[in-house]
C-alpha positions as CSV (number, residue, x, y, z in Angstrom):
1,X,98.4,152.4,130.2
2,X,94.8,152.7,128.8
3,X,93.8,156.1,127.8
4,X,91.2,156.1,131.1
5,X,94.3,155.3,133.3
6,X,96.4,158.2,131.9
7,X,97.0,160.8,135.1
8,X,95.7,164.6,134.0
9,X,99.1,165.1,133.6
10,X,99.2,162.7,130.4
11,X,95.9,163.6,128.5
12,X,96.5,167.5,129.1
13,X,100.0,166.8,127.6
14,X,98.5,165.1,124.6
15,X,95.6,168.0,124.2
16,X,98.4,170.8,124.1
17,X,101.0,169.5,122.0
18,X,99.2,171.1,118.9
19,X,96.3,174.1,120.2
20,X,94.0,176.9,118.8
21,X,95.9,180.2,119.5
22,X,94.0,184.1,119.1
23,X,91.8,184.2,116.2
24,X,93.4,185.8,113.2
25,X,90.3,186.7,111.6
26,X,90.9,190.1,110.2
27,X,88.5,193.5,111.0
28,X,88.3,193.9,107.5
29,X,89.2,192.2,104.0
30,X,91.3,194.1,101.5
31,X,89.5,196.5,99.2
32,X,86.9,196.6,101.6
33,X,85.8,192.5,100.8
34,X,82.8,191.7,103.4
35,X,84.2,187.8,102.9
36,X,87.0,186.1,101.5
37,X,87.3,183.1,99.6
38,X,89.9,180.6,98.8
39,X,89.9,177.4,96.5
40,X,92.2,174.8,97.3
41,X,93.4,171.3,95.1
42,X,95.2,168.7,96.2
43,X,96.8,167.1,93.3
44,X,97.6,163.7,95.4
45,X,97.2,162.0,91.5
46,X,99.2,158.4,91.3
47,X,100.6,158.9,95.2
48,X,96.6,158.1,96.9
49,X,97.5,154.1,95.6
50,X,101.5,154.6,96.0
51,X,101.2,155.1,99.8
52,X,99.4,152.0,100.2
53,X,102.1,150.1,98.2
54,X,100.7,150.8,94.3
55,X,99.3,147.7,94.0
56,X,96.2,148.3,92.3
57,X,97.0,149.1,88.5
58,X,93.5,150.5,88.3
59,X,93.8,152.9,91.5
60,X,97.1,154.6,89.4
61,X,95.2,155.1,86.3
62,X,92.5,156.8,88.9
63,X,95.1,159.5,89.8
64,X,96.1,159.8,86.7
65,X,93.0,161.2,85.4
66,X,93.4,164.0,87.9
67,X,96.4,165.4,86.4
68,X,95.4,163.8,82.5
69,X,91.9,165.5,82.7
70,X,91.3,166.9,86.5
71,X,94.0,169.6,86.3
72,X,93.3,170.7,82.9
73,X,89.7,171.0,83.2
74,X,90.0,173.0,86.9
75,X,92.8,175.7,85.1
76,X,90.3,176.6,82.3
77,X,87.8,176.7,84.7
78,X,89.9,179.4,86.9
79,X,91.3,180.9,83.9
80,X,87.6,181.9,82.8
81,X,86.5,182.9,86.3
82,X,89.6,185.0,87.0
83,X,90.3,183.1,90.2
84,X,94.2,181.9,91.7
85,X,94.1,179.2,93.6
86,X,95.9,177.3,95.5
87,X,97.0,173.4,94.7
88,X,98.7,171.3,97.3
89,X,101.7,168.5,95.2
90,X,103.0,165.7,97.2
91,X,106.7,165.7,95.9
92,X,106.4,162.4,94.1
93,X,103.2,163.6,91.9
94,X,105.4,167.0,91.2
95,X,108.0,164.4,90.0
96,X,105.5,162.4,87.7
97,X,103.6,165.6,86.2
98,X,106.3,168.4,86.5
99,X,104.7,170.5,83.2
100,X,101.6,170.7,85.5
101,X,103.5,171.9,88.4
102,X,105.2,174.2,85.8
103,X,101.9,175.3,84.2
104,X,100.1,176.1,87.5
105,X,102.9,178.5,88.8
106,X,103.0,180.1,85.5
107,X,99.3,181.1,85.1
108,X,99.9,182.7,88.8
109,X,98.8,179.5,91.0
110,X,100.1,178.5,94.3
111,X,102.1,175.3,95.1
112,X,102.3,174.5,98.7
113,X,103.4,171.1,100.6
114,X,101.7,167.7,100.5
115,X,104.4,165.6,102.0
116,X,106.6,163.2,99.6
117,X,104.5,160.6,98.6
118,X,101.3,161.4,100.7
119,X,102.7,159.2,103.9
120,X,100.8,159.6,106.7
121,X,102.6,161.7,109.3
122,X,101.5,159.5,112.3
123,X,103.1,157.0,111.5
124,X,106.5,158.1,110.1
125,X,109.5,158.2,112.5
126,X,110.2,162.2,113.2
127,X,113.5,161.7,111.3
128,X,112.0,160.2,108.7
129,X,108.8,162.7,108.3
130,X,111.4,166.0,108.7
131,X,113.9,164.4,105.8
132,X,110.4,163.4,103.3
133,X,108.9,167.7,104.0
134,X,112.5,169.1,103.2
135,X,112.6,167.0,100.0
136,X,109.6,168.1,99.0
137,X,110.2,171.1,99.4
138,X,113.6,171.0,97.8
139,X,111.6,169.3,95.0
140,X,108.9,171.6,94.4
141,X,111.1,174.4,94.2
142,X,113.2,173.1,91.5
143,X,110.5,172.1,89.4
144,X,108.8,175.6,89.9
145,X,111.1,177.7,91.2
146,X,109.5,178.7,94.0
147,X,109.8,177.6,97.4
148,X,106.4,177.2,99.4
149,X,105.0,178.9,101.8
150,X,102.6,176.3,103.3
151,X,101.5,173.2,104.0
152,X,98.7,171.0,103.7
153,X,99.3,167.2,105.4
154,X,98.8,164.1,103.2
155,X,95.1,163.3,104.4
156,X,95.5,166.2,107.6
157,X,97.4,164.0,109.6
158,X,99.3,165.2,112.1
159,X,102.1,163.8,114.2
160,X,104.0,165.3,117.8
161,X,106.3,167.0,115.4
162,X,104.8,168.1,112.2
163,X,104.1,171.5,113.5
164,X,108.1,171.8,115.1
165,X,109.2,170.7,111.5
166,X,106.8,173.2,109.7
167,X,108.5,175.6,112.1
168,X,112.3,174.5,110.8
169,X,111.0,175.1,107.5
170,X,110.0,178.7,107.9
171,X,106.3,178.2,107.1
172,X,104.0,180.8,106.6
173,X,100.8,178.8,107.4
174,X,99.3,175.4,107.5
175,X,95.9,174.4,106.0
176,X,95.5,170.7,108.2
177,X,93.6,171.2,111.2
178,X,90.3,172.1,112.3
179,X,89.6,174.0,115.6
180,X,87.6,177.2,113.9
181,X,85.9,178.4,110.9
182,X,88.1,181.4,110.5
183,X,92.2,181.7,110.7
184,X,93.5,181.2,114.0
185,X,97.3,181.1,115.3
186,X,99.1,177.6,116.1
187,X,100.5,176.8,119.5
188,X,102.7,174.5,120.3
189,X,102.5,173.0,123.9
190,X,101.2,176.3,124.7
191,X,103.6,178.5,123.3
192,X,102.4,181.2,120.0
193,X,104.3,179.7,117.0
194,X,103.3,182.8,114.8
195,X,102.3,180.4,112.2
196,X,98.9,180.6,110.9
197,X,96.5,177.9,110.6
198,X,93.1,178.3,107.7
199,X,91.3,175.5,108.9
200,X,89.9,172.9,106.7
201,X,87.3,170.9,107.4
202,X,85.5,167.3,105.4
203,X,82.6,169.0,105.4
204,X,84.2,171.2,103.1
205,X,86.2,168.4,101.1
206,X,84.9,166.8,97.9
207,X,86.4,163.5,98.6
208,X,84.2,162.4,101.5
209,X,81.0,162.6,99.4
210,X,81.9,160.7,96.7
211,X,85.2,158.3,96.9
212,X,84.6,154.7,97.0
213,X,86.9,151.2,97.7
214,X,84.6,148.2,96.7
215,X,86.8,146.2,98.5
216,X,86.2,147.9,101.6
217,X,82.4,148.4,100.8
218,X,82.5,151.7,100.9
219,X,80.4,153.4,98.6
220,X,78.8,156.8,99.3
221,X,76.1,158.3,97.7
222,X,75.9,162.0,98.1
223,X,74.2,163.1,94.7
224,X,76.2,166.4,93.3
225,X,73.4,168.6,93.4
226,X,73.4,168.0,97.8
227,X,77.5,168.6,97.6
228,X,76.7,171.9,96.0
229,X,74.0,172.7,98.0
230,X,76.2,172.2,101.3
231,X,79.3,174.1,99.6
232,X,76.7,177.1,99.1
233,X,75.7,176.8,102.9
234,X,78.9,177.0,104.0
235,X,79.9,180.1,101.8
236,X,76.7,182.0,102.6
237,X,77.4,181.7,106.1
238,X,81.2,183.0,105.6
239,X,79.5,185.9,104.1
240,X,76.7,186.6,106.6
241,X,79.7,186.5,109.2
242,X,82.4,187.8,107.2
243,X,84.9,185.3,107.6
244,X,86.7,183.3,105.7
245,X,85.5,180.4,103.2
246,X,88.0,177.6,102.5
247,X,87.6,174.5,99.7
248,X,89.5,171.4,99.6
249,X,88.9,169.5,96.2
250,X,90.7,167.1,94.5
251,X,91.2,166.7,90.7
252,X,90.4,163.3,90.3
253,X,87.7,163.5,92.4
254,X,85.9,167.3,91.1
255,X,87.2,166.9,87.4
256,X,84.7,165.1,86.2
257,X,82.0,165.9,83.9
258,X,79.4,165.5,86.2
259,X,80.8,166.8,88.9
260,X,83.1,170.0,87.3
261,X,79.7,172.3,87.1
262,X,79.6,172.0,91.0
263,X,82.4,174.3,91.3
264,X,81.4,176.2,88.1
265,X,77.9,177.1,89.9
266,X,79.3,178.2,93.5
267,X,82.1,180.3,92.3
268,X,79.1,182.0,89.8
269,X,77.1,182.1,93.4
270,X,80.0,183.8,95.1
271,X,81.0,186.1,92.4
272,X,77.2,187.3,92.5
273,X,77.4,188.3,96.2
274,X,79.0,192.1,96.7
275,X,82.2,192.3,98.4
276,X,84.4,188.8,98.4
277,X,87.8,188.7,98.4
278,X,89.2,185.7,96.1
279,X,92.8,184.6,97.1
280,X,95.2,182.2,97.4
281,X,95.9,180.6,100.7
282,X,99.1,182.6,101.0
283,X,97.5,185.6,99.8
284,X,95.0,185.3,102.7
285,X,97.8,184.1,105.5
286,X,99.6,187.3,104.7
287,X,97.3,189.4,105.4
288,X,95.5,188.1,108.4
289,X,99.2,187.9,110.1
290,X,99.8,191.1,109.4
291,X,96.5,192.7,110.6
């Protein structure tokens, strides 16, 4: 049937399978932080063109920067700044760059999930998509040694059984969905899952502003200085309500020269405003689910 000939029954079904539970959104940060904030990178690298069957050569060598120049340039960056953040490795780019993976546990990062080879959820049978996130994971934490906590989805999509596998793998927290500012709990078709979601959001995503496919004629053009500008919005506004404040970046996308002092001039913004709390993601879904 089309979707206007679906009974209540049916579209209520599909609106509950994955739902906003109680906000999580603490009465207070730790050490008394008004806000807190939390930088997130998703190191897709070679694995954006691999998904779509790595056909373009020149797409490849476009991840490639990310972990050649991208990663390098973001550690030294939060080495200086005193930050930990949190990067998000499909298994296949942890395979490809496993120094980096290395390197960013080492100097006290977090790793969490990014699916295998960042395969859209959706589309994957639910065999299939539970088999690619425990091999990941598997993967991950042999390169690392550490076993992840969370998940991000390959491009936040979700299918009817992302969240149940999340759930057979003992997850702390997701980072893919979008239903608040602040951290909220997951249901699944209405039941409290106990496992917590820090929303992301593409308004708060480096890739929509400037990624391009000329063959698709898309070509945005969101100068740098307006990127920063809405990052800063968003922030203040965390601040003034004293919630959380969550970045998704990219390494081949941020890394560049022009495009690096972005995140150089908002973390000196935020480090100038009294009271936030910089964390990873894990750091933050620890303590929200135990307040």
């Amino acid at each position: 049937m089309e979707p206007w000939q679906w009974p209540e029954q049916e579209w209520r079904r599909r609106v509950g399978q994955v739902r906003a539970g109680k906000s999580l959104r603490p009465k207070s940060w730790p050490g008394g932080a008004r806000c807190a904030a939390t930088l997130s990178f998703d190191s897709d690298h070679e694995t954006n063109e691999l998904r779509d069957g790595g056909k373009s050569i020149g797409r490849m060598s476009q991840g490639e920067y990310g972990a050649r120049v991208g990663v390098p340039r973001i550690l030294k960056l939060l080495e200086t700044t005193g930050i930990k953040a949190s990067f998000f490795v499909p298994g296949v780019s942890a395979l490809l760059h496993p120094d980096e993976q290395r390197r960013v546990a080492a100097e006290g990062h977090e790793i969490g999930l990014h699916g295998w080879i960042h395969e859209l959820n959706s589309i994957v049978p639910e065999a299939a998509e539970r088999e690619l996130h425990f091999r990941a994971a598997d993967t991950l934490e042999k390169i690392t040694g550490i076993r992840p906590v969370g998940m991000r989805t390959p491009s936040w999509d979700f299918s009817p059984a992302t969240l149940k596998i999340e759930r057979e793998l003992g997850l702390l927290y997701d980072s893919s969905m979008m239903a608040d500012d602040d951290p909220y709990e997951l249901l699944e078709n209405g039941e409290a899952t106990g496992v917590v979601e820090l929303p992301v959001e593409w308004i708060r995503d480096d890739a929509v502003y400037f990624n391009m496919n000329r063959f698709q004629a898309l070509r945005p053009y969101t100068p740098p200085t307006a990127v920063l500008d809405i990052f800063r919005r968003e922030f203040d506004r965390a601040y003034d309500e004293g919630g959380l404040f969550l970045l998704t970046m990219h390494p081949h996308v941020i890394g560049y020269r022009s495009r690096i002092f972005i995140l150089e001039e908002l973390i000196a913004h935020m480090k100038s405003r009294k009271g936030v709390w910089f964390a990873t993601h894990a750091e933050i879904a620890r303590h929200v689910a135990k307040k």
